[in-house]
N, C-alpha and C positions, 0 to 999 in steps of 0.2 A: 451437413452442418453449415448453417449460415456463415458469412463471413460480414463483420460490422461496413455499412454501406460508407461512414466517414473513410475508411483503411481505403476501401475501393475505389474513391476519388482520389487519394492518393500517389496508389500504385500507378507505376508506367514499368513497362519491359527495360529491362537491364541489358538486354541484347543492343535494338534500334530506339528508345526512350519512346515509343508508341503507348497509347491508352489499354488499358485492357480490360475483359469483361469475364465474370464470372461463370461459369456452365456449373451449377450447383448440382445437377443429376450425374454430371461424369467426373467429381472432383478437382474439376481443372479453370486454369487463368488463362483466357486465352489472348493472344496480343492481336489487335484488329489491324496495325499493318502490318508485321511481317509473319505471322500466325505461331510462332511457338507457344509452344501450351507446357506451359507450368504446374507441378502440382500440389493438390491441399492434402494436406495430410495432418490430421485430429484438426482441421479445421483451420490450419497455418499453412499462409501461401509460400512455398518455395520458390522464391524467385531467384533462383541460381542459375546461369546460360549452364553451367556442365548437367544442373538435373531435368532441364526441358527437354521436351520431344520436337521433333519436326512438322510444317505444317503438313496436312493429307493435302 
């Protein structure tokens, strides 16, 4: 599910306040500098530090 491209300019990372980008094939927000990946779920970004994953 798409996420609205205005929300996407928006968002910054709650962890480092970095930009971040959408990966629509794996569900996720990723933060482009400190890499935690956030996820979407029905189509709502969780930007919460305790529900993110680590960078690989």
């Amino acid at each position: 599910m798409a996420i609205d491209d205005r929300l996407l300019e928006i968002l910054v990372c709650p962890a480092c306040r970095g930009a971040v980008e959408h990966k629509e094939r794996r569900h996720l927000i990723v933060c482009r500098d400190c890499g935690l990946r956030y996820p979407v779920r029905d189509g709502i970004p969780v930007m919460l530090v305790e529900e993110a994953s680590p960078p690989r």
